[in-house]
ROSE-4610 file (N, C-alpha, C; in Angstrom, 1 decimal, always signed):
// ROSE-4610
residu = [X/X/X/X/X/X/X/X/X/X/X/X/X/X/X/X/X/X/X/X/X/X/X/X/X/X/X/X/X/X/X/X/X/X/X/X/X/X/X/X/X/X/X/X/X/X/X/X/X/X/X/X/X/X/X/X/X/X/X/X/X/X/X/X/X/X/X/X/X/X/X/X/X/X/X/X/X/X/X/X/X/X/X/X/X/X/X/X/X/X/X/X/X/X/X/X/X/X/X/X/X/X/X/X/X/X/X/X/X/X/X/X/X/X/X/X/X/X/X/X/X/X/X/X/X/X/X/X/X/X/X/X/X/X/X/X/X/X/X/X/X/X/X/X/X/X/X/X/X/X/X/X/X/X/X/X/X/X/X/X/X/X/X/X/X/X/X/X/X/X/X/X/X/X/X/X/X/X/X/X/X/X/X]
num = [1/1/1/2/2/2/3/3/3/4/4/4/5/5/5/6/6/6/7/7/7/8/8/8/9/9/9/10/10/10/11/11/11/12/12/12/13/13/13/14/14/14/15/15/15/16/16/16/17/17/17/18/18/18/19/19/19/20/20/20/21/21/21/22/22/22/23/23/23/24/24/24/25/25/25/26/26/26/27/27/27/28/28/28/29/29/29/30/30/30/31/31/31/32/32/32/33/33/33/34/34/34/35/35/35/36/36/36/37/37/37/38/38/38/39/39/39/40/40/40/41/41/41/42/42/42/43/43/43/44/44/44/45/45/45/46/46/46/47/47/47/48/48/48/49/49/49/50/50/50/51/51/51/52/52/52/53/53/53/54/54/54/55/55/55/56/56/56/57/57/57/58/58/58/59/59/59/60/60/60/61/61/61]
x = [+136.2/+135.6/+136.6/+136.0/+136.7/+137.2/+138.2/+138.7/+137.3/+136.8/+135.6/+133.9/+133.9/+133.1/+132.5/+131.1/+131.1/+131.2/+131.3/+131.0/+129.7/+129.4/+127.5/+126.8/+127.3/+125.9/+126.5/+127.8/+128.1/+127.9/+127.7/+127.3/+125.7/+125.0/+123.9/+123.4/+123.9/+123.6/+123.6/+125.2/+125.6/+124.4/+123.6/+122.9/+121.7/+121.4/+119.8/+120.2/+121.3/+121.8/+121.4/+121.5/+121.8/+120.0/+119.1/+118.0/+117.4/+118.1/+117.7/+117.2/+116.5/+115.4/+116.3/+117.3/+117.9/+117.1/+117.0/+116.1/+116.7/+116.9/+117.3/+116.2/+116.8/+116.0/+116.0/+115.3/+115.0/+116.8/+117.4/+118.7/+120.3/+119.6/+120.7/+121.2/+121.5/+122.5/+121.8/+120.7/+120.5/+119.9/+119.5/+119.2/+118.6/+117.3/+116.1/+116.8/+117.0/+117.5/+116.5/+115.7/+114.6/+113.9/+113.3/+112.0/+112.0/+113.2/+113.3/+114.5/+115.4/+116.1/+117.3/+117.3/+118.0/+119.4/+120.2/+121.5/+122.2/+123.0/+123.8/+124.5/+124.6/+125.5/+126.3/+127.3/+128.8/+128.6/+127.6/+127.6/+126.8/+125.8/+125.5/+126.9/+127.7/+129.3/+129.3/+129.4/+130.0/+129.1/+127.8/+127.0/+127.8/+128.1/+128.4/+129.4/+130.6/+132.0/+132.1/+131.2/+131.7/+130.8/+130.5/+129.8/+130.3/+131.6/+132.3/+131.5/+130.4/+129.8/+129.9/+130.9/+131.7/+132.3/+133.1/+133.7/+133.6/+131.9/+131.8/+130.8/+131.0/+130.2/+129.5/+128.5/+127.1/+127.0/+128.3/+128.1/+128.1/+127.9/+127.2/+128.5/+128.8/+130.1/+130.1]
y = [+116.8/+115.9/+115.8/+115.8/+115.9/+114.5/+114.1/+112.6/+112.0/+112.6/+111.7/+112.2/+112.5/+112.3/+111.4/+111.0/+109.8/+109.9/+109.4/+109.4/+109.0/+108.2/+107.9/+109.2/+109.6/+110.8/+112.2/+112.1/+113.4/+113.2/+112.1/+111.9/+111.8/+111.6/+111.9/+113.2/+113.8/+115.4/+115.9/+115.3/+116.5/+115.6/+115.0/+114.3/+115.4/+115.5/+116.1/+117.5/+118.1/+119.1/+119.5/+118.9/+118.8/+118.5/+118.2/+118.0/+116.7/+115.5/+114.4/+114.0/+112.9/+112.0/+111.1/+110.9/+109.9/+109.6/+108.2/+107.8/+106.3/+106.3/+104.9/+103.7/+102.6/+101.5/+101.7/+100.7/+100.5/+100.4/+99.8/+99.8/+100.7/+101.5/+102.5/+101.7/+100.4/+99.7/+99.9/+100.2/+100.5/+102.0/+102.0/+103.8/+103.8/+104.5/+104.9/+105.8/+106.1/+107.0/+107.7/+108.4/+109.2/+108.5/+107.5/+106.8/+106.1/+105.4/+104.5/+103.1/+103.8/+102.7/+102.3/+101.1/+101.1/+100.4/+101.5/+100.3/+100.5/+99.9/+99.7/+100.8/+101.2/+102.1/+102.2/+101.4/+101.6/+101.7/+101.6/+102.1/+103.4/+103.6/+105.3/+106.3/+105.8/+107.0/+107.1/+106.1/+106.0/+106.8/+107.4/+108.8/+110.0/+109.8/+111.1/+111.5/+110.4/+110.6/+111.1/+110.2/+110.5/+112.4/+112.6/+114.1/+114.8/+114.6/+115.5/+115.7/+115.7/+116.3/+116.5/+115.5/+115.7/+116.7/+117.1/+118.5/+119.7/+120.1/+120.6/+121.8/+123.1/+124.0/+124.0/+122.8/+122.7/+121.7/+121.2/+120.0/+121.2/+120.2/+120.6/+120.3/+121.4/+121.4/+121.0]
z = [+124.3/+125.3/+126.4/+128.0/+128.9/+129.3/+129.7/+130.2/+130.9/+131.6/+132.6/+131.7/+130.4/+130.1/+129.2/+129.5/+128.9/+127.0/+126.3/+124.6/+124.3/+125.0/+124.5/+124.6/+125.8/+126.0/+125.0/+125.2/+123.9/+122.4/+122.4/+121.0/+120.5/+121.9/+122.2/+121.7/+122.8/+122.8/+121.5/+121.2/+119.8/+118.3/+118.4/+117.7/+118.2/+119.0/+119.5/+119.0/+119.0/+119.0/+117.2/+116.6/+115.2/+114.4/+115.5/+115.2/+115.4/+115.6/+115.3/+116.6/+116.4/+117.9/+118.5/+119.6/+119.7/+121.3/+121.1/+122.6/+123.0/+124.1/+125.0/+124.8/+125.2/+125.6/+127.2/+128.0/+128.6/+129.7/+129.1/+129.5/+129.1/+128.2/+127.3/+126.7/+126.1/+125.5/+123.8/+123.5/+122.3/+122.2/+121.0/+121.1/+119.6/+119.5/+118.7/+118.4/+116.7/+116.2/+114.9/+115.2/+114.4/+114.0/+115.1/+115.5/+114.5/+114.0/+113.1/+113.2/+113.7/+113.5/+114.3/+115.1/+116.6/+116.7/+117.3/+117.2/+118.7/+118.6/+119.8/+120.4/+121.8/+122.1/+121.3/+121.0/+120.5/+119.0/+118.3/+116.8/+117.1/+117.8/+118.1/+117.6/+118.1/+117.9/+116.7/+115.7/+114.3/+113.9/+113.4/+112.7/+113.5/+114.8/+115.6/+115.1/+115.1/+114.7/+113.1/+112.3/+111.0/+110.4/+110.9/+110.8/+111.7/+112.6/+113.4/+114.8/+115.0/+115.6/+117.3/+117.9/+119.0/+119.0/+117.7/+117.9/+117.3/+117.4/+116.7/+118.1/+117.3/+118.6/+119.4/+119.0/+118.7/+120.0/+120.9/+121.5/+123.0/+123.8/+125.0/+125.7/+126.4/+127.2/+128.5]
């Protein structure tokens, strides 16, 4: 992850990357995760983080 890039959207990515539906609200502060189940930006990371998936090939540079 580069200093100026954001963590929401790489963990985004590397989530869409991996197969899964991740989708914004209206404001980005929550996020539709496989059209089931919504949490907050800042818990968005914790699936990302605990499956590596920031650092993992698969993420969008």
């Amino acid at each position: 992850m580069t200093d100026d890039a954001d963590p929401i959207l790489e963990a985004v990515e590397a989530l869409r990357a991996r197969g899964h539906s991740v989708e914004p609200d209206g404001t980005s502060e929550h996020w539709l995760i496989n059209d089931s189940v919504w949490v907050t930006a800042a818990r968005l990371l914790k699936p990302a983080r605990y499956v590596r998936l920031t650092n993992s090939p698969a993420r969008i540079q």
